[in-house]
Structures are given as structure tokens and as C-alpha cells.
C-alpha angles and dihedrals in degrees: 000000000000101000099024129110138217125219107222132175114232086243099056098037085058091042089059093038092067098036097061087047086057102044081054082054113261121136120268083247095049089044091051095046081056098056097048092058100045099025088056084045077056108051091041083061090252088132103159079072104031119078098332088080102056088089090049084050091047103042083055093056102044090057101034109252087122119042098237089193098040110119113205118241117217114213115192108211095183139340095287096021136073147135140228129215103204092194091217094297126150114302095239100045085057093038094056089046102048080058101051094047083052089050092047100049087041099062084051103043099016095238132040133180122208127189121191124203126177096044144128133213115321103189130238108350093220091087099060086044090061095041077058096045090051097053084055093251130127100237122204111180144145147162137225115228136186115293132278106139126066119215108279108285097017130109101216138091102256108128136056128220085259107192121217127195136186126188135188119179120241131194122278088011094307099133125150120242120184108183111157134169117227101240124080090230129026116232089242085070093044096058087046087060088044096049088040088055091237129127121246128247113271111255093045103097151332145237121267091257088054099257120138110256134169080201101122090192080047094050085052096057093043135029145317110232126224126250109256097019107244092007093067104039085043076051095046095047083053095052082057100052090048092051105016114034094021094054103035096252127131123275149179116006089356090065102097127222114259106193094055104030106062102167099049132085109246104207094217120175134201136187129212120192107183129184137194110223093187101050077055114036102017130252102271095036095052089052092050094047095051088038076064096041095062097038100057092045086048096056106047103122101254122241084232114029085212090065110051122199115269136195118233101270105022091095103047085044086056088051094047087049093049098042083051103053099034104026118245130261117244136183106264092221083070093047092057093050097051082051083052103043088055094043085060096067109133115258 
């Protein structure tokens, strides 16, 4: 069953997704905040953070390390600005809510900022980008995480892969939808070089004494390294300072590490900036602009006419349209576990 899929309709994946969430002990409304997070990561083909992670979710829950019961308290600080306590809920559930408190402030004052403290891990952030698009707002947002890069040019763990995302509505669904990791490799990648017996591109990670390796085994034992050198780790710290110290979450080495600590609180925290284009620029003008944007990326000739140029997000759309319509291929081990995460629902 290792290498097998497993064909699956979007309704019943998310049928079985929340089920197994609320098997594990999370409200139907929390579950299905959760699945609309991962589920829509999923379809968009952003797999490491779609419904691989409901066990994860679960296995949290059911330990404690998530409140299952905890219900998030907005605090608004000022017309455009707030702050949410996430009392240790799911990621997700804080994370929806953060956003809509954003949404809500920006069509009266035409820009918000949230903060969220007392959280956990909310998933890809691009979800949350096109809920926004949707909605017609430009979204900036990001979230801190546990540590796996040191600062640039140190050789401890101080910094997390801390994801940033921007996202601007288009026309038709078209929106553009930038949310990037701070490392050049994730460490999913790493282990498959590792199981496959090949060495690893230089730039990916070092040693654990900081010292640039292509040892996959090595890598594992060491640190992932920023894009950019000293311009993602300078990007990562600043991810921090908008979700962790701005908002009075943890960050930095007090984040916890949510995959191998299933009984403790993580702290996580999250930022949303939302704007109203059309409250700025106006409605029509900022159609217009971003009609041109696009046009003008679109139609750059390509370095290899089999590869056209794409804006961020228009892949991972594709993919979302696609799944939608025709249903996604998982691995059936997955499948199994989920079965077996919702047949373990308390009698």
C-alpha cells in the first residue's frame, strides 16, 4: 500500500476529514474550519499542508495539546486594528476568524490589521489569500512556526520557516497569490534524497555544526538554510515580529514544536493585513490595473516555449479547478488512516 493511491471525490474527502477531527474530539464547526483550510491546500496541489495533516490535528486533540473545547476571543484595539486570543484552539478555527475580523474592520475603514496569539499551526496560508480574494481584499498575512533555521551565519536553531503570503484579486478568479516558506528546500524533499541514497543540491542545508553539506542523513541532523542567505532569514525574523512579538504570541525558540510534541500548547502566532482596492484606488481602476498586471507578466516571451510564464497562484488555481471538478489522488495509506482516525470516535 506504500506507493498506491487512492482516487476520492472533494466531498467525501471532506466528509471523512472532519470526521476524523471530530472523532479526535473537535466541534462540527472547528472540524469543518479545518477542512476548509487543508482540504482547499489540497486541492491547490500543496499537499505537505492539505489532509495529511488531519492526523496530525487529531493526534493533537486527542492529547491536549489543542484545546479541543477553547473558543477564540476577538479584541478590537482600534477601528482598523484587533487581536485575537486563540486559547490554544485549532490553528485553522483562529486562523478563519482572525480573517474575518480583518475583512469586517477593512470594508469600514478600508485597511485592518489582526494579530492572533495562543494558537497553533493554521495550514497554507493561500487559503486563506483566495477566501480574501474572493471577498475582493488585498490580503498580507503570515505565521511564525518552531525553529529549523538558524540566523544567517549561525549555527543554532533560532528562526522558523515562517511562510508569508500576499494576495491581490483578478478578474474571473484570476487572482494572484504569492505564499512562500523561507527555506530553499523543504525537509520533505531532504528525507526523499536521503531514502533514494542521493546527495542533496548544494544550498539546501547544513551540518549540525553549520557547516554547508549535500549529506542528506547530515541535513537531517542539521539545518535547513534560507532562500537568499541573509535576505530570507532577515525575511523570516520579520515574519516573526508581524505575528509573534506584534501581537503578544510566542516567537522564536519559545514557539513549540507541533509534529513531535503532541500534549503541549504551541503558542503560535499569525498576522492578517487586509485592504480594500477599491476603497484606494477605486473599483474600476484597480480592475483595470491588475487587467494590465497580468497582461503584461503573461505575455513576457518564455526561456523555454514549453514553460510559459505564470503568475504566483495561477498553478495551484488550475489545480483547485481541476480537483473540483474531477476529484484528487491520494496515497491510500492516508486514506486508511483517516478511516481509521474516525473509526476511533469514542462510544
Amino acid at each position: 500500500m506504500a506507493n498506491e493511491t487512492e482516487h476520492i471525490d472533494v466531498a467525501s474527502l471532506e466528509a471523512l476529514c472532519a470526521g476524523a477531527l471530530e472523532a479526535a474530539g473537535a466541534r462540527p464547526g472547528d472540524a469543518a474550519a479545518c477542512v476548509q483550510i487543508l482540504i482547499d491546500a489540497e486541492l491547490m496541489g500543496l499537499s505537505t499542508h492539505g489532509a495529511v495533516r488531519v492526523p496530525d490535528y487529531a493526534r493533537r486533540l486527542r492529547e491536549g495539546g489543542i484545546d479541543a473545547n477553547a473558543r477564540p476571543k476577538i479584541e478590537r484595539k482600534a477601528p482598523s486594528l484587533a487581536l485575537v486570543d486563540g486559547a490554544n484552539a485549532v490553528g485553522p478555527v483562529v486562523g478563519l476568524r482572525a480573517l474575518e475580523a480583518g475583512l469586517e474592520m477593512a470594508r469600514e475603514t478600508g485597511i485592518a490589521y489582526v494579530g492572533c496569539r495562543a494558537s497553533n499551526h493554521f495550514g497554507a496560508i493561500a487559503p486563506y489569500g483566495r477566501i480574501a480574494c474572493e471577498a475582493g481584499f488585498v490580503m498580507l498575512a503570515g505565521t511564525n512556526a518552531s525553529t529549523t533555521m538558524p540566523p544567517w551565519g549561525g549555527k543554532a536553531l533560532r528562526l522558523g520557516n515562517n511562510p508569508f503570503c500576499v494576495a491581490a484579486p483578478g478578474a474571473d478568479g484570476a487572482h494572484f497569490i504569492l505564499d512562500m516558506a523561507m527555506s530553499v528546500a523543504a525537509r520533505g524533499k531532504i528525507r526523499a534524497a536521503l531514502k533514494a541514497g542521493r546527495p542533496i543540491p548544494e544550498g539546501w542545508a547544513a551540518d549540525k555544526d553549520g557547516r554547508p553539506t549535500t549529506d542528506p542523513a547530515a541535513a537531517l541532523a542539521g539545518f535547513l538554510l534560507p532562500f537568499g542567505a541573509h535576505k530570507g532569514s532577515g525575511l523570516s525574523m520579520a515574519v516573526d515580529l508581524l505575528s509573534g512579538v506584534l501581537s503578544g504570541a510566542r516567537f522564536l525558540t519559545d514557539v513549540v514544536t507541533w509534529v513531535d510534541n503532541a500534549t503541549e500548547a504551541q503558542g503560535t502566532g499569525h498576522f492578517f493585513v487586509l485592504i480594500d482596492p477599491a476603497r484606494l484606488a477605486g473599483r474600476e481602476a484597480y480592475g483595470s490595473a491588475m487587467a494590465r498586471f497580468r497582461e503584461l507578466i503573461k505575455q513576457t516571451p518564455a526561456a523555454d516555449a514549453s514553460e510559459p510564464v505564470l503568475l504566483p497562484g495561477e498553478r495551484e488555481l488550475a489545480r483547485r479547478a481541476r480537483a473540483l471538478a474531477h476529484g484528487v489522488e491520494l496515497p491510500a495509506a492516508l486514506i486508511a488512516e483517516l478511516r481509521a482516525e474516525l473509526r476511533a470516535a469514542p462510544r
